[in-house]
C-alpha positions in Angstrom: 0.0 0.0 0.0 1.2 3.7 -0.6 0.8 5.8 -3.4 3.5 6.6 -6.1 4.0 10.0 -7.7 5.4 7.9 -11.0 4.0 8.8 -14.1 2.3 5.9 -15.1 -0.3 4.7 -17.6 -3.3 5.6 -15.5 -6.3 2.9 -14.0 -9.3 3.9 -15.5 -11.4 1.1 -14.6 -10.2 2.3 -10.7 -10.5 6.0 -11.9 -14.1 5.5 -12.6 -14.8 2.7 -9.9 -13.6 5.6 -6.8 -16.2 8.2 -9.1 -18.8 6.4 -8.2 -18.2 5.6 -5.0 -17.7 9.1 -4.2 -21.3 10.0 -5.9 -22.6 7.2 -3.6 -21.3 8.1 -0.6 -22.5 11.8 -1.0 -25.8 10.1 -2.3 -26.6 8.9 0.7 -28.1 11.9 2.9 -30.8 11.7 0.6 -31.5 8.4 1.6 -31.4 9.3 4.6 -34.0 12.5 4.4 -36.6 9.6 2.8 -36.3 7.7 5.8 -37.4 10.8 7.7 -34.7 11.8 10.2 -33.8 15.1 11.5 -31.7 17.5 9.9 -28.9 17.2 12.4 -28.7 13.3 11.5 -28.9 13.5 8.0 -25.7 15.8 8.4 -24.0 13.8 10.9 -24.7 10.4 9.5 -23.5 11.2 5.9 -20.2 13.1 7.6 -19.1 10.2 9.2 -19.8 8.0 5.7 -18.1 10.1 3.8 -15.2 10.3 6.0 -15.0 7.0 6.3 -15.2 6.7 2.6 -11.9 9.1 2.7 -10.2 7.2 5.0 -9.7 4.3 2.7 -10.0 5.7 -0.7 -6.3 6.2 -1.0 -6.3 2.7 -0.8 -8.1 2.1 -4.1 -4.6 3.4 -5.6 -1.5 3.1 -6.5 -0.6 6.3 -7.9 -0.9 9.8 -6.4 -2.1 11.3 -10.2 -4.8 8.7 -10.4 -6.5 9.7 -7.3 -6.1 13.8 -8.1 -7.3 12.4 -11.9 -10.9 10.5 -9.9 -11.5 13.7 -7.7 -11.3 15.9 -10.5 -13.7 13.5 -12.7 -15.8 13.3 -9.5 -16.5 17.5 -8.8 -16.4 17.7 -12.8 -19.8 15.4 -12.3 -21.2 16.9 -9.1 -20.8 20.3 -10.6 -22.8 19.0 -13.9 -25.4 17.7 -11.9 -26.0 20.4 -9.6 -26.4 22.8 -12.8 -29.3 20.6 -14.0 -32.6 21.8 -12.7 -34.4 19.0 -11.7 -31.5 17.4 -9.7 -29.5 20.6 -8.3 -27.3 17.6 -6.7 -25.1 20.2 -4.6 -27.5 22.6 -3.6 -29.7 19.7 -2.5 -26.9 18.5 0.0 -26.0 21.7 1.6 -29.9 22.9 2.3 -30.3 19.2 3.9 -27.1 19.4 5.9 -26.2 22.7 6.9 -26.5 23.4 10.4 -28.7 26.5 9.9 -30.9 26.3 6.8 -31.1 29.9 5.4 -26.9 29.5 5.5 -26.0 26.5 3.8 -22.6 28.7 2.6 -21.5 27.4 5.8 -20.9 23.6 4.9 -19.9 25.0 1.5 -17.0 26.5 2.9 -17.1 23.9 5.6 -16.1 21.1 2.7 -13.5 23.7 1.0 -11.3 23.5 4.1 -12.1 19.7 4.4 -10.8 19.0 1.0 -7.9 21.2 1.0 -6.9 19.3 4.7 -7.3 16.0 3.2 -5.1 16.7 0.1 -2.3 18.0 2.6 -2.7 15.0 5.2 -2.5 12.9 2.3 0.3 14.8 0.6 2.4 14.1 3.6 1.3 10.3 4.5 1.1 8.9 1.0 4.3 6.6 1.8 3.3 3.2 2.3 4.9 3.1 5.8 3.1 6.3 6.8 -0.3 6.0 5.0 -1.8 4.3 7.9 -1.4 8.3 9.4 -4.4 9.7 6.6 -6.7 6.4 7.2 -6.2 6.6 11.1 -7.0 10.5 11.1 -10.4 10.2 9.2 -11.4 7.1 10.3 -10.7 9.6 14.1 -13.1 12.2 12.1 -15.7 9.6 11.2 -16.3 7.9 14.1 -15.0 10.0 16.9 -16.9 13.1 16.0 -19.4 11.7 14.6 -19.9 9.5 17.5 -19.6 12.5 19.8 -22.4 14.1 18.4 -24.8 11.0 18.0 -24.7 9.8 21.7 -24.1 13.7 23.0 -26.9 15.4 21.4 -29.9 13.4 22.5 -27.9 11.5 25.4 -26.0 14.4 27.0 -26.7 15.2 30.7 -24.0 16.6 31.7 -22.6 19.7 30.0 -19.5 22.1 29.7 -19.3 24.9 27.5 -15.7 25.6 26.1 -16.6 27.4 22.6 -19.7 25.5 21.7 -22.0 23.4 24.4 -20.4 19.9 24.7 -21.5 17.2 27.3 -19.8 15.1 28.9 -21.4 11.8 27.2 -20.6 13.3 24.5 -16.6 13.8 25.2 -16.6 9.6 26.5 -18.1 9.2 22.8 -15.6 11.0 21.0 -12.8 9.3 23.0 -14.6 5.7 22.3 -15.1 6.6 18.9 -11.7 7.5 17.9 -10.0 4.7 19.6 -12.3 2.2 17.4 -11.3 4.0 14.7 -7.3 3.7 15.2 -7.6 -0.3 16.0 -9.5 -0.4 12.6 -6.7 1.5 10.6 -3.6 0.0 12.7 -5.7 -3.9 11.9 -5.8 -2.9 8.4 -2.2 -2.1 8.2 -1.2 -4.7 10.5 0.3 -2.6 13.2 -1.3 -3.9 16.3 1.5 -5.6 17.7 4.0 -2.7 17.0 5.3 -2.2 20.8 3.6 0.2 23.1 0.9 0.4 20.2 -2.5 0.3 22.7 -0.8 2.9 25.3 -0.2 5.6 22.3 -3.4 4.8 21.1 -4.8 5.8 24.0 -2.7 9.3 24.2 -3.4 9.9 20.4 -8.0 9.3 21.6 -6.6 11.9 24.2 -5.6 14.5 22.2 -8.6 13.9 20.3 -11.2 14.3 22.4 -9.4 17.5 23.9 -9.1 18.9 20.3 -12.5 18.1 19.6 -13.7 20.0 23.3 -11.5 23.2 22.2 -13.0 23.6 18.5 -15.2 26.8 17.5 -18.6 25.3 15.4 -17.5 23.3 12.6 -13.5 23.6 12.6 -13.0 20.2 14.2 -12.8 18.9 11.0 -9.8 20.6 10.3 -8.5 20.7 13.9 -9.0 16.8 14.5 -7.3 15.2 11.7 -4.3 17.8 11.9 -4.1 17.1 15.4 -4.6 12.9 15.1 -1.9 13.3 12.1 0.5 15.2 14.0 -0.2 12.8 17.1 0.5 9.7 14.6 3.8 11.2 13.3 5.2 11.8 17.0 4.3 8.8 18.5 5.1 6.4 15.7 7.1 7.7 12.9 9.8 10.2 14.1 12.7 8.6 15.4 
């Protein structure tokens, strides 16, 4: 696993394979609106699929140029799709998902700063001994904070207020969450019995959860990964 920077003669049938799966994984919230649920799950359920769809997708490739080649297939369809008047594919997402309706700019922008952290995690982890860092930092996104909101907001007795209102059963989800998520990426790279592997987990769910408490309205999802990434390199790659 890792991705190569070698100009090569490109995967198509991959190329087009991650399009889809892209479009499906976006597709989803509207699935989710027809089985009636609130606005606030509908944008937390299809955060945490689509992050989890990030987490592996470098993992369809084995070239850096095919995966920039799949994105840039990928928004060229969104874009046509969302120009059509009957489908309005983007503008569909953000009214269902945004936290406030009448400002739907905000996940807009929101997905911007998303995209442009991914590419840069990515950038830096695309090794095959580091990639582990990009899979383990959204999987952290996916199911830590999505978790953290899922058990928090209709579960959360006891709250904090830092920037935005937390709980405290929301916090224990987070940490839960994110540690999940980093046995799932260390299994799939095989790294659980690296020494001292379950104690740094546990200081990299940490720094999560306390990342997660300190973030202003939707900048956890650049805040988190950065901060999982950064944890990951410390603790694992820098000798």
């Amino acid at each position: 696993m890792g991705l190569s920077v070698d100009i090569a003669p490109h995967n198509w049938l991959m190329i087009s394979i991650a399009v889809l799966i892209i479009l499906a994984a976006l597709s989803t919230v509207f699935i989710l609106k027809m089985l009636g649920l609130e606005r606030w799950q509908i944008r937390k359920i299809g955060h945490m699929i689509v992050n989890a769809v990030a987490a592996f997708y470098p993992l369809l490739f084995n070239n850096f140029f095919d995966l920039i080649i799949s994105l840039a297939i990928a928004i060229g369809v969104i874009l046509i799709l969302s120009a059509i008047p009957p489908i309005w594919f983007l503008q569909r997402i953000f009214k269902m998902c945004s936290r406030k309706e009448n400002f739907p700019w905000e996940l807009f922008i929101n997905a911007i700063l998303m995209g442009i952290t991914m590419l840069l995690i990515l950038w830096f982890f695309k090794e095959e001994d580091r990639l582990f860092v990009f899979t383990a930092a959204y999987l952290t996104v996916s199911l830590g904070d999505g978790l953290g909101e899922m058990i928090g907001r209709p579960f959360g007795r006891l709250k904090y207020k830092i920037f935005n209102q937390k709980s405290v059963e929301g916090s224990l989800a987070v940490f839960v969450g994110t540690f999940i998520g980093l046995i799932i990426a260390f299994g799939v790279y095989q790294m659980l019995g690296l020494p001292g592997v379950w104690w740094k987990m546990v200081v990299v769910a940490i720094i999560a959860v306390t990342i997660e408490a300190f973030s202003f309205s939707f900048i956890d999802n650049v805040t988190l990964p950065v901060a999982v990434a950064a944890s990951l390199y410390l603790l694992f790659l820098l000798h």
